[in-house]
TIDREN-779366 format. One line per 10 residues: number of its first residue (from 1); for each residue z, x negated, y of C-alpha. Coordinates in pm, 1 decimal, decimal comma, padded with zeros to 6 digits. Layout:
<nodes>
NUM) Z X Y | ...
</nodes>
This chain:
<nodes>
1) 00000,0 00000,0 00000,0 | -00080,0 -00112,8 00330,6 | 00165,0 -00167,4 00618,2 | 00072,0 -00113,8 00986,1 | 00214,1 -00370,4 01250,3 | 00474,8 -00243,1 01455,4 | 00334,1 -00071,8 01781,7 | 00411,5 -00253,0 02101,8 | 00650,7 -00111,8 02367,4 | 00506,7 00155,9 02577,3
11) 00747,0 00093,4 02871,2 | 00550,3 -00226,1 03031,7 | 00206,1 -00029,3 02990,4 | 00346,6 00291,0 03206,9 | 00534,3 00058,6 03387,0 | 00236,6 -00111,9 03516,7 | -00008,6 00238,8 03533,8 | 00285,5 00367,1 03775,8 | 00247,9 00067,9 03981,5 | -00097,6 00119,7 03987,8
21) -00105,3 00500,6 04082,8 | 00168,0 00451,8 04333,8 | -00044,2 00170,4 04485,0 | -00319,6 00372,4 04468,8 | -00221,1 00651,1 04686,2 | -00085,8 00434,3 04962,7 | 00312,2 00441,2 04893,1 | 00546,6 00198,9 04804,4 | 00682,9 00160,4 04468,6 | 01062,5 00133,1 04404,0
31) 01210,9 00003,9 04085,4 | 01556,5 00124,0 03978,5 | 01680,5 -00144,3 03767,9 | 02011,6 -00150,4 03524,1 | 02163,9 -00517,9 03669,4 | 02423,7 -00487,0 03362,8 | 02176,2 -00587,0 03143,7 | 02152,3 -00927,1 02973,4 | 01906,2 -01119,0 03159,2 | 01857,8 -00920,2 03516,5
41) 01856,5 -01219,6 03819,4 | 01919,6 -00999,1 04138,1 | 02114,3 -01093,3 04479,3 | 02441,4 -00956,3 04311,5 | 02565,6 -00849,7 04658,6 | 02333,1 -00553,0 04648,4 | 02408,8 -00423,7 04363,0 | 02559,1 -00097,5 04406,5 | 02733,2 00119,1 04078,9 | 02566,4 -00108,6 03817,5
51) 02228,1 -00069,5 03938,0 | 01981,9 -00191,5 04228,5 | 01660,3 -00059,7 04352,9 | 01369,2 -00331,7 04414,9 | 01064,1 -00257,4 04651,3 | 00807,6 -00359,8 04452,1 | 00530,4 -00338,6 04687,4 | 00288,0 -00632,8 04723,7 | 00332,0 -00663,9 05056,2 | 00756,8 -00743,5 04983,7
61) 00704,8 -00918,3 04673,8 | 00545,9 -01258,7 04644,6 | 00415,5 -01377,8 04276,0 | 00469,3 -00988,5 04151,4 | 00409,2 -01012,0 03752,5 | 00472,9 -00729,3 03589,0 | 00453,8 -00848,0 03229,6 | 00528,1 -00759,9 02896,8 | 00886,0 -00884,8 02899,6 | 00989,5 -00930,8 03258,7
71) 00886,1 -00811,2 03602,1 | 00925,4 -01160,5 03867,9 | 00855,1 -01180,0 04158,8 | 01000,1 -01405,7 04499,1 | 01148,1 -01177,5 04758,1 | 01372,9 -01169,1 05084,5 | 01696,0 -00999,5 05108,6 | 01853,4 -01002,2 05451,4 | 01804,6 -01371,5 05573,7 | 01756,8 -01535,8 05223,0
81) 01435,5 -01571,8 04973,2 | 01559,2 -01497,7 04601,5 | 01397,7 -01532,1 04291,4 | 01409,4 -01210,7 04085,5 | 01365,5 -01138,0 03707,9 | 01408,7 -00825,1 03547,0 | 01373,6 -00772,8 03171,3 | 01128,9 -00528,0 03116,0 | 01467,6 -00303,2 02941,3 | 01656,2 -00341,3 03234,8
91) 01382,8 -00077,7 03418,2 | 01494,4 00242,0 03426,3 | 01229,5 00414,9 03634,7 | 00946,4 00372,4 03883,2 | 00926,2 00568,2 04192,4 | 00720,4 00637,7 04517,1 | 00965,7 00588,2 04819,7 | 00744,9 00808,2 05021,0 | 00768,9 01130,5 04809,2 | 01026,5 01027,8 04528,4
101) 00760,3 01085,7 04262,1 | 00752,7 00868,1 03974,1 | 00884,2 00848,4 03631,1 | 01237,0 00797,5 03464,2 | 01193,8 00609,4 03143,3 | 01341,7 00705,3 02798,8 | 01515,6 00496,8 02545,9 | 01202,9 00546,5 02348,3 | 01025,2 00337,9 02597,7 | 01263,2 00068,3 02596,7
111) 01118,0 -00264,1 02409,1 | 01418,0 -00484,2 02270,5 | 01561,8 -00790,9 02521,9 | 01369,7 -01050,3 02535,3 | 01484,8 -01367,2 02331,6 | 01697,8 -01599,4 02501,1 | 01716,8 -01357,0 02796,7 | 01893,8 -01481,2 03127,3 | 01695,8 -01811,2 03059,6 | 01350,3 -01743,6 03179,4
121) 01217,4 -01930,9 03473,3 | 01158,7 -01700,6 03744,5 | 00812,4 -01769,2 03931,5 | 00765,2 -01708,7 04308,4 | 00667,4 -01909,4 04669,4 | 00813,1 -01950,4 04927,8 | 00766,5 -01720,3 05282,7 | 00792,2 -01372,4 05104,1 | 00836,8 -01089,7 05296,2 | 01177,0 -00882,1 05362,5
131) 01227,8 -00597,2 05101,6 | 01297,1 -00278,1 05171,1 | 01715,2 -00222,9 05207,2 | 01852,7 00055,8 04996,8 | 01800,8 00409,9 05136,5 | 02026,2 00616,2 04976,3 | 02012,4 00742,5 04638,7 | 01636,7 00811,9 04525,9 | 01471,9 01129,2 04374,8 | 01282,6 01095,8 04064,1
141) 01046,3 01333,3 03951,4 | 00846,2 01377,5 03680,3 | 00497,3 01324,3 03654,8 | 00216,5 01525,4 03429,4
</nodes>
């Protein structure tokens, strides 16, 4: 009998379509990211509950990857440039700040942590711009 592979995680595909649609219709996409997870390299000081939201927008990001395993990118946070890595299971959702569409992402979605997470070199240059500072607590809603 024949065995199919595993299927890959689903949450870096959507992940990345989200991006795309939200870039797409001219808004700017907001992360909301779990920083209690293993492996999450955020400015601790804005970390609010357990959780941060990133602006993920090109224009506040520098080096944005949104990969299988980790979303990095180089960002500025008040006065200081940081570095910031996110395992891919740390992402919770994906919104539009604009309208608060988006999508809220299921354990389902979630891939396992990444081995050895917490030491991945984050990627990024230097001269980012600011991000966006936290706005109150963000509406998700589903998309169809």
């Amino acid at each position: 009998m024949m065995t199919t592979p595993p299927l890959k995680p689903r949450r870096p595909y959507l992940l990345r379509a989200m991006h795309e649609w939200i870039n797409d219709n001219a808004h700017t996409p907001h992360l909301v990211v779990d920083a209690t997870v293993q492996g999450v390299e955020v400015p601790r000081q804005y970390v609010q509950d357990g959780k941060i939201i990133l602006n993920v927008s090109y224009a506040a990001t520098h080096g944005l990857v949104l990969g299988d395993e980790y979303v990095r990118f180089r960002a500025r946070f008040g006065t200081a440039t940081h570095d910031v890595a996110v395992p891919i299971a740390a992402v919770l959702g994906i919104y539009a700040r604009e309208t608060g569409q988006g999508m809220i992402f299921s354990e389902a979605d979630a891939p396992p942590p990444p081995a050895g997470a917490g030491q991945g070199p984050s990627q990024g240059a230097d001269n980012a711009p600011p991000a966006e500072p936290r706005r109150g607590r963000p509406t998700l809603k589903v998309v169809k």
